[in-house]
OpenMM code with the backbone's topology and positions (N, CA, C; nanometers):
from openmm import Vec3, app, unit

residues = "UNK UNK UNK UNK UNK UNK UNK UNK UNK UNK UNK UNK UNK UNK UNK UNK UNK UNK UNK UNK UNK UNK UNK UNK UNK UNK UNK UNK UNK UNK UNK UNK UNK UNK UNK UNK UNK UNK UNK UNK UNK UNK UNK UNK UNK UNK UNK UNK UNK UNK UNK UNK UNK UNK UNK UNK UNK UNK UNK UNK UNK UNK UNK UNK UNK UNK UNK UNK UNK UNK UNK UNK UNK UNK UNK UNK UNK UNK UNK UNK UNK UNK UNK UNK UNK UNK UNK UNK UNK UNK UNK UNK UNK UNK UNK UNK UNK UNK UNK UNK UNK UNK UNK UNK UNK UNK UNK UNK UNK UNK UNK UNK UNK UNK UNK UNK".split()
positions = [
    Vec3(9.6332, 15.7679, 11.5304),
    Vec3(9.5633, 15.6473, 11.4907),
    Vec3(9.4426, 15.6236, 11.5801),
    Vec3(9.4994, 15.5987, 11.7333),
    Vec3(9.3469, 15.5696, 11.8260),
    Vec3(9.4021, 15.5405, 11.9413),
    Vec3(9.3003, 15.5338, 12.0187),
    Vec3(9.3012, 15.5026, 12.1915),
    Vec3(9.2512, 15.3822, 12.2029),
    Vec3(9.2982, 15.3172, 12.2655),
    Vec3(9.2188, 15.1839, 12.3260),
    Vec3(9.2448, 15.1480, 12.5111),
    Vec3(9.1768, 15.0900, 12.5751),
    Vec3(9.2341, 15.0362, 12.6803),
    Vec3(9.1733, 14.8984, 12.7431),
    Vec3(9.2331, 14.8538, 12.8383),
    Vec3(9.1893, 14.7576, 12.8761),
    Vec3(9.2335, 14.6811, 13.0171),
    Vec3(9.1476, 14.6317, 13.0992),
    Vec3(9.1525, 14.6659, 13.2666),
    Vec3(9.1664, 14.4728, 13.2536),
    Vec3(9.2524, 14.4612, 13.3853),
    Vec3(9.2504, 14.3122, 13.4335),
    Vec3(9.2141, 14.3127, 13.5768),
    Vec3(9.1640, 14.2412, 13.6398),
    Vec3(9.1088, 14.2249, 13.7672),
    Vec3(9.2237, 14.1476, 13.8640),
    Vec3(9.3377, 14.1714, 13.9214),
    Vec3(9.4484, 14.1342, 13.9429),
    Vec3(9.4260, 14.0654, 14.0833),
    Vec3(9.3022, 14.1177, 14.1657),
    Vec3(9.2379, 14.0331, 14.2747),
    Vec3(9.1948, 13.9506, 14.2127),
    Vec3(9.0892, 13.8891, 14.0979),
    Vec3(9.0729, 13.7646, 14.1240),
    Vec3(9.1010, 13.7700, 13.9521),
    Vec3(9.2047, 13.7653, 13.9235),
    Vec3(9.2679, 13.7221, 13.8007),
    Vec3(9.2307, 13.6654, 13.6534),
    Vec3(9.1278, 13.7688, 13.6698),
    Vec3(9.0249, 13.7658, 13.5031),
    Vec3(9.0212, 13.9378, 13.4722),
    Vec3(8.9607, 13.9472, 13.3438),
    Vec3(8.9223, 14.1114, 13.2823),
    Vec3(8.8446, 14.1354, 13.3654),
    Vec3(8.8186, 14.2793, 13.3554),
    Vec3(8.7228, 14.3607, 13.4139),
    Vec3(8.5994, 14.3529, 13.3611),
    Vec3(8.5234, 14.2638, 13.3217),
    Vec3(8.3689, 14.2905, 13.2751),
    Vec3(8.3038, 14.3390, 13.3138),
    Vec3(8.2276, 14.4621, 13.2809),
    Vec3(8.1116, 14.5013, 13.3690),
    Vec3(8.1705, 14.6681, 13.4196),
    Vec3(8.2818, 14.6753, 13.4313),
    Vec3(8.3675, 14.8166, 13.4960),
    Vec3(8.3166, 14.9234, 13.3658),
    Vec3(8.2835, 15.0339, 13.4310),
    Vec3(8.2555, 15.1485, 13.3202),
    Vec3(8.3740, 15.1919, 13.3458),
    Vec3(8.3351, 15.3007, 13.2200),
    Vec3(8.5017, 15.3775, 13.1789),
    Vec3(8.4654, 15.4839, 13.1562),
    Vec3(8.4560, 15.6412, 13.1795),
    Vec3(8.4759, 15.7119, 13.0965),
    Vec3(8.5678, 15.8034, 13.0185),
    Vec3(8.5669, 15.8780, 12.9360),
    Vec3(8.6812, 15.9093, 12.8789),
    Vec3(8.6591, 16.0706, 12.8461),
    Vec3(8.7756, 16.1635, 12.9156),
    Vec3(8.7314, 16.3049, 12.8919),
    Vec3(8.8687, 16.3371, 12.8064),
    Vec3(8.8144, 16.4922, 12.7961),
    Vec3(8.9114, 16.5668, 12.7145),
    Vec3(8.9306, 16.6830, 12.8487),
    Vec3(9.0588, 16.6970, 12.8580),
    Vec3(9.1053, 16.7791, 12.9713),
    Vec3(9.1415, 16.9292, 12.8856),
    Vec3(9.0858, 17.0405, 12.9310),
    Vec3(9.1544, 17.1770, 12.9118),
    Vec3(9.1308, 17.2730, 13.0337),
    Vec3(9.2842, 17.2417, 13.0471),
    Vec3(9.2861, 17.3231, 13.1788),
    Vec3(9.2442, 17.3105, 13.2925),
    Vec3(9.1447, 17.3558, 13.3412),
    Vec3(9.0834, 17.3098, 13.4834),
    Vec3(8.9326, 17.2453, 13.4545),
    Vec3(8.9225, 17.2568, 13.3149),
    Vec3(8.7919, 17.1716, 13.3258),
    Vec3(8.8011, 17.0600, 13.1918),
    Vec3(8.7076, 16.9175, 13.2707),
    Vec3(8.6888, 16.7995, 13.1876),
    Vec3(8.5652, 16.7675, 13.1066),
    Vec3(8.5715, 16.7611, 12.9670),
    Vec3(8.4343, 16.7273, 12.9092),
    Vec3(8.4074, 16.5672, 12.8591),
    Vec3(8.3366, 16.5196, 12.9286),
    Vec3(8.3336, 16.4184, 12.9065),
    Vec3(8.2626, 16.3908, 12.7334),
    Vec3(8.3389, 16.3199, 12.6835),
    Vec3(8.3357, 16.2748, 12.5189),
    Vec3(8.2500, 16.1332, 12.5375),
    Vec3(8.2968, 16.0072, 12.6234),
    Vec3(8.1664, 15.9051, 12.6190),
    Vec3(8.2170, 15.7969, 12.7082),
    Vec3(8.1482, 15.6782, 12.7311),
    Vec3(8.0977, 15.6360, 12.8942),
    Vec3(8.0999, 15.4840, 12.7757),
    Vec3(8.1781, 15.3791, 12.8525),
    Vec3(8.1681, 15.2977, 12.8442),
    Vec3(8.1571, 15.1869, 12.9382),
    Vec3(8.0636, 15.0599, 12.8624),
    Vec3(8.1316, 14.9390, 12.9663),
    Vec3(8.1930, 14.8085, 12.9230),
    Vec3(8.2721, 14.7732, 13.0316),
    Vec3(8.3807, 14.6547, 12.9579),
    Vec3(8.3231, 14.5281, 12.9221),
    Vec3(8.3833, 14.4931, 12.8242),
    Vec3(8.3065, 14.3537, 12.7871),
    Vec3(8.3661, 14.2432, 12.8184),
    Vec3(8.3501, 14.1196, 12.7862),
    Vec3(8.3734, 13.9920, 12.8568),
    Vec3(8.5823, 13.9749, 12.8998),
    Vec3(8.6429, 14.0660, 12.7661),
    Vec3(8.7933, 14.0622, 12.7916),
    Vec3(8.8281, 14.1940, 12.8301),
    Vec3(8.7504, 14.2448, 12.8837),
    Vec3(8.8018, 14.3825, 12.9555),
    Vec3(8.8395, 14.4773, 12.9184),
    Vec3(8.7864, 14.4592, 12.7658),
    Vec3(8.7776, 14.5944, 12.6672),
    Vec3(8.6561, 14.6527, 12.6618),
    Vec3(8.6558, 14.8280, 12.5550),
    Vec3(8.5427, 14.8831, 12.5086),
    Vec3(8.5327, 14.7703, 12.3953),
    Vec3(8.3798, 14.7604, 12.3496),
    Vec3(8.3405, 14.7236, 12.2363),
    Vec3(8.3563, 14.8172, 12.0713),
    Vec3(8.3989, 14.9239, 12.1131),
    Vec3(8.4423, 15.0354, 12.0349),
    Vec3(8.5747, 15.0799, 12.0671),
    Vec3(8.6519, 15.1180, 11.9504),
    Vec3(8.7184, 15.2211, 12.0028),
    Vec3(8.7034, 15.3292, 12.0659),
    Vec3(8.7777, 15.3779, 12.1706),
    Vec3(8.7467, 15.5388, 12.1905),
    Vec3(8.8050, 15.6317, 12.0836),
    Vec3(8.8647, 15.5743, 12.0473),
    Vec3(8.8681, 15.7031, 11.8924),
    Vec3(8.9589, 15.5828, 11.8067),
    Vec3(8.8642, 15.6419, 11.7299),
    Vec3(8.9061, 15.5654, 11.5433),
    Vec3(8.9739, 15.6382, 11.5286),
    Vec3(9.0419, 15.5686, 11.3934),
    Vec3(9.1293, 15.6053, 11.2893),
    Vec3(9.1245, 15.7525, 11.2470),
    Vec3(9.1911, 15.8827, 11.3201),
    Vec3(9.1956, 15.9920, 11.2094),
    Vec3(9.1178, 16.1123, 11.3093),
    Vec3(9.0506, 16.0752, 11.4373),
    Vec3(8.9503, 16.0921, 11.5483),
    Vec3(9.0575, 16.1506, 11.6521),
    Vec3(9.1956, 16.0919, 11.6955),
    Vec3(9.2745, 16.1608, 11.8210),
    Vec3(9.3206, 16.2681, 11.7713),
    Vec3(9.3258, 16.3567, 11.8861),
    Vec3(9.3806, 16.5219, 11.8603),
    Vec3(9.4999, 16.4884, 11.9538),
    Vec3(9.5988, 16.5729, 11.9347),
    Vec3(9.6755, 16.6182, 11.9980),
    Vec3(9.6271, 16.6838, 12.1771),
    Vec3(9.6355, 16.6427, 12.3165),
    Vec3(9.6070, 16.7112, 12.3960),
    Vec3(9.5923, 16.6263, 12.4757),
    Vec3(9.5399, 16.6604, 12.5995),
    Vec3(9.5255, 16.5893, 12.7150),
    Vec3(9.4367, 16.5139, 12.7911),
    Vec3(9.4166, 16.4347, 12.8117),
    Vec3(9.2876, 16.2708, 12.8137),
    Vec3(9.2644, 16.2373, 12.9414),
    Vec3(9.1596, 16.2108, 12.9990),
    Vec3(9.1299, 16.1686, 13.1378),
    Vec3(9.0287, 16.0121, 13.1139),
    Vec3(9.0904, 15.8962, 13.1392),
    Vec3(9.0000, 15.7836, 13.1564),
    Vec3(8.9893, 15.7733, 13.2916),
    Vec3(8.8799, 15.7834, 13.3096),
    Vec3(8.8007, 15.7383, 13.4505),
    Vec3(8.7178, 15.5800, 13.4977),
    Vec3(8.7990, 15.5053, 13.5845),
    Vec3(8.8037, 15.3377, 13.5792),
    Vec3(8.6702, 15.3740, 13.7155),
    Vec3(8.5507, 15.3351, 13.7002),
    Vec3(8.4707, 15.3248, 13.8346),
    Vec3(8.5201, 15.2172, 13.9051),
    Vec3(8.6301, 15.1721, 14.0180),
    Vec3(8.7074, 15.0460, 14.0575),
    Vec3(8.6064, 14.9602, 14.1849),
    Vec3(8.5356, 15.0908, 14.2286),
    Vec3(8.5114, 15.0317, 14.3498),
    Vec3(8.3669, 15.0089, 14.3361),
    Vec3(8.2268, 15.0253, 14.2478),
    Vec3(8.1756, 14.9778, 14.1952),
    Vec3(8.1934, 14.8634, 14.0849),
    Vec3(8.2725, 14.8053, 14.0375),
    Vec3(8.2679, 14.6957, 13.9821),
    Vec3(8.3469, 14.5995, 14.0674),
    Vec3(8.4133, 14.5958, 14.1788),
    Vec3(8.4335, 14.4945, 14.2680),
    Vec3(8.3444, 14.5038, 14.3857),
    Vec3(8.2629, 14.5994, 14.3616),
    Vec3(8.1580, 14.5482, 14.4857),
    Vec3(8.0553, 14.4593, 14.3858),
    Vec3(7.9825, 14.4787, 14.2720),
    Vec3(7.9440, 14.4129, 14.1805),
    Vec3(7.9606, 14.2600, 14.1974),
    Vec3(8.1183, 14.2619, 14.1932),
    Vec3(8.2183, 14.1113, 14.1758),
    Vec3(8.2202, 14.0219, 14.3298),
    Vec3(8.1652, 14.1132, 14.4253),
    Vec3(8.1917, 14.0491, 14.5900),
    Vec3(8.3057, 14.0489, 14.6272),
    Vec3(8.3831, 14.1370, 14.5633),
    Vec3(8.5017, 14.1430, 14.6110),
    Vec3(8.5103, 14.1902, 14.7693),
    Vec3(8.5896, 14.1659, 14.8564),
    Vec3(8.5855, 14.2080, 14.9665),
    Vec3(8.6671, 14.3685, 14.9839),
    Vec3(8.5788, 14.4549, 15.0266),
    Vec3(8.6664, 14.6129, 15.0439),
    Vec3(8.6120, 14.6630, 15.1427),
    Vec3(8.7262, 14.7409, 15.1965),
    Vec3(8.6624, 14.8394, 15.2701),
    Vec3(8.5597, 14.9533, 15.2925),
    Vec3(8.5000, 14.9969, 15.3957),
    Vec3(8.3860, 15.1052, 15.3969),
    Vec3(8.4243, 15.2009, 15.4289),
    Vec3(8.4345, 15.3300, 15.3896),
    Vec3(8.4605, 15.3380, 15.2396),
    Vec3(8.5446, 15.2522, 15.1920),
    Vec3(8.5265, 15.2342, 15.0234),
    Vec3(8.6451, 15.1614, 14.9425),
    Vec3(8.8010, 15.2252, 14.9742),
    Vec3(8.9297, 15.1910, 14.9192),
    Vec3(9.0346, 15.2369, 14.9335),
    Vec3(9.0180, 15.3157, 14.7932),
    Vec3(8.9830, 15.2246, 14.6987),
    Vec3(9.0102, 15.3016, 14.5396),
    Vec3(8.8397, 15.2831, 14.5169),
    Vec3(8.7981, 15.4072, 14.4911),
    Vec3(8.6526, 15.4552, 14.4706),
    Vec3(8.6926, 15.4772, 14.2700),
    Vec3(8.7337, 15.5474, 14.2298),
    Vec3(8.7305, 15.6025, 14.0860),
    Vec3(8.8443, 15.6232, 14.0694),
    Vec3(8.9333, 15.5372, 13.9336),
    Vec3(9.0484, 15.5939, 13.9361),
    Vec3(9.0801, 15.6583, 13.8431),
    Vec3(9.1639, 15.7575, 13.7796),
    Vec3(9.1643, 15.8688, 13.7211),
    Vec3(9.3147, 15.8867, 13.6609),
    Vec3(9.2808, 15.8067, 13.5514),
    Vec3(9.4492, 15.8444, 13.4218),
    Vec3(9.4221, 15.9577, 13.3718),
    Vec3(9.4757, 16.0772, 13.3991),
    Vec3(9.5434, 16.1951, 13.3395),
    Vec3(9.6324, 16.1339, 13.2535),
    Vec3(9.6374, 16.1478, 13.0990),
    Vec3(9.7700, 16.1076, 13.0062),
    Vec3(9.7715, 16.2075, 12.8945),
    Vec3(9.9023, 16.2793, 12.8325),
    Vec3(9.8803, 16.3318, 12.6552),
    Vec3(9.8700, 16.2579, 12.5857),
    Vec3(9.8771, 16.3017, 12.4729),
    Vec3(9.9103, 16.2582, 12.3135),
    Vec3(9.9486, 16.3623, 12.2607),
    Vec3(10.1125, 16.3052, 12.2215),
    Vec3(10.1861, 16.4306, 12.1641),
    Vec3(10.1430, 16.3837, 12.0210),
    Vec3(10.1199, 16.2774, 11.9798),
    Vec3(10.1908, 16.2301, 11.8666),
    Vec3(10.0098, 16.1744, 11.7779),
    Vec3(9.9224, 16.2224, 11.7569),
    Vec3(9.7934, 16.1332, 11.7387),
    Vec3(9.8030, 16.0389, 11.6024),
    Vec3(9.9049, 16.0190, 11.5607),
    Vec3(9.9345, 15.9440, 11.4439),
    Vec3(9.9490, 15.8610, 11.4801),
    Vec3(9.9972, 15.8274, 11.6146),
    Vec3(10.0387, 15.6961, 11.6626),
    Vec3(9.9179, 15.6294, 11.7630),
    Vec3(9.8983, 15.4913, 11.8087),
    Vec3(9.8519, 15.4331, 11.8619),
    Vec3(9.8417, 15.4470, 12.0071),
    Vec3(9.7814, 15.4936, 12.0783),
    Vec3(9.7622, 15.4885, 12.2698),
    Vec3(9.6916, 15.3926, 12.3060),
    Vec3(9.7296, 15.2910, 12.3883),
    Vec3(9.7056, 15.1651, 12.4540),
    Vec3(9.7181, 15.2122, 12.5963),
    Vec3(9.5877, 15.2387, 12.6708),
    Vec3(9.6069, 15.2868, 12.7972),
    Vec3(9.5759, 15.1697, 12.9184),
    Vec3(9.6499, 15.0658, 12.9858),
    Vec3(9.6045, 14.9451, 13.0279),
    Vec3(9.6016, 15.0162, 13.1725),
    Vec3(9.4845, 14.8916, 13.2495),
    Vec3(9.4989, 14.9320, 13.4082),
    Vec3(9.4827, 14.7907, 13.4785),
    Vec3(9.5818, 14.7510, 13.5716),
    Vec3(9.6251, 14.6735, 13.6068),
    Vec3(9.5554, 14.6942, 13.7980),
    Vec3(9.4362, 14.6113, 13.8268),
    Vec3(9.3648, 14.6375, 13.9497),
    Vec3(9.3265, 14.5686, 14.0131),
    Vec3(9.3021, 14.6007, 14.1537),
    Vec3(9.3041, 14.5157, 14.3018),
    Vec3(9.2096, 14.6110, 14.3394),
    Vec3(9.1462, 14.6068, 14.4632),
    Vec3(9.0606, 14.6897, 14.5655),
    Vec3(9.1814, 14.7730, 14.6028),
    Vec3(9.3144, 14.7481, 14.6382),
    Vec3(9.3619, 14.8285, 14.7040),
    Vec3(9.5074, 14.9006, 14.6154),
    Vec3(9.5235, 14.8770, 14.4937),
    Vec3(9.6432, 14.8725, 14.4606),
    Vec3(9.5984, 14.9328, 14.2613),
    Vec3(9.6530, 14.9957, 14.2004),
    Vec3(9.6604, 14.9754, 14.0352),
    Vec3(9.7894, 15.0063, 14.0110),
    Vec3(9.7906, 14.9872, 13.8660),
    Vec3(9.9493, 15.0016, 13.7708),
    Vec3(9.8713, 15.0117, 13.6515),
    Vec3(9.9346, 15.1238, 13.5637),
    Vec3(9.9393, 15.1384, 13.4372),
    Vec3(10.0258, 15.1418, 13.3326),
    Vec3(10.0285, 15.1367, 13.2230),
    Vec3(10.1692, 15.1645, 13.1307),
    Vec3(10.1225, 15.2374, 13.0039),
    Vec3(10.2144, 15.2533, 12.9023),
    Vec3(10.1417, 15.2624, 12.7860),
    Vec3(10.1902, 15.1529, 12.7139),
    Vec3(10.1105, 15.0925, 12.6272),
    Vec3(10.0786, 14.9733, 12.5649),
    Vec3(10.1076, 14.9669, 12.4075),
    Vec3(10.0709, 14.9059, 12.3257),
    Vec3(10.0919, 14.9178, 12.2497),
    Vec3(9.9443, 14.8991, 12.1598),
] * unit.nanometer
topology = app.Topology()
chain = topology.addChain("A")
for resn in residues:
    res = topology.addResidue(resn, chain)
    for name in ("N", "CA", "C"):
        topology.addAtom(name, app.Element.getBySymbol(name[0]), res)
């Protein structure tokens, strides 16, 4: 069916607006990046990353830029950041079905699940 995701700012307890995303296709040891988003006011893409009929079967890399959009935000972090870029490796066995890839984030801390 499709991919979607969507980031919450768990330091100061709103969406991620403003956080790019990108989204690869993993084979093997190398990643091609498919397309580059940024989050909008509820901490989604304005698009799907893949429509209806668009997911393959295989292996997915979303890339959260974390530590550029809380320096953005004034968040307070360390020099270097703790979390610079964070990096969901996930499959899709099943592309008929729906992937909801959420990321749950702090300067120093994330959590993910799959969603619905």
């Amino acid at each position: 069916m499709g991919l979607s995701t969507h980031v919450l700012d768990t330091a100061n307890g709103k969406p991620a607006a403003g956080m790019t995303v990108s989204l690869y296709a993993i084979h093997g040891q190398e990643a091609t990046c498919l397309s580059k988003h940024v989050l909008n006011n509820d901490g989604r893409t304005n698009t799907p990353l893949f429509s209806d009929g668009a997911l393959q079967a295989g292996t997915y890399r979303l890339a959260f830029e974390v530590a550029a959009y809380f320096k953005a935000q004034s968040t307070p972090q360390n020099d270097p950041p703790f979390l610079n870029v964070v990096l969901l490796d996930f499959g899709v066995a099943d592309p008929t079905q729906h992937y909801h890839v959420p990321l749950l984030v702090s300067p120093w801390a994330y959590s993910t699940y799959r969603g619905s």
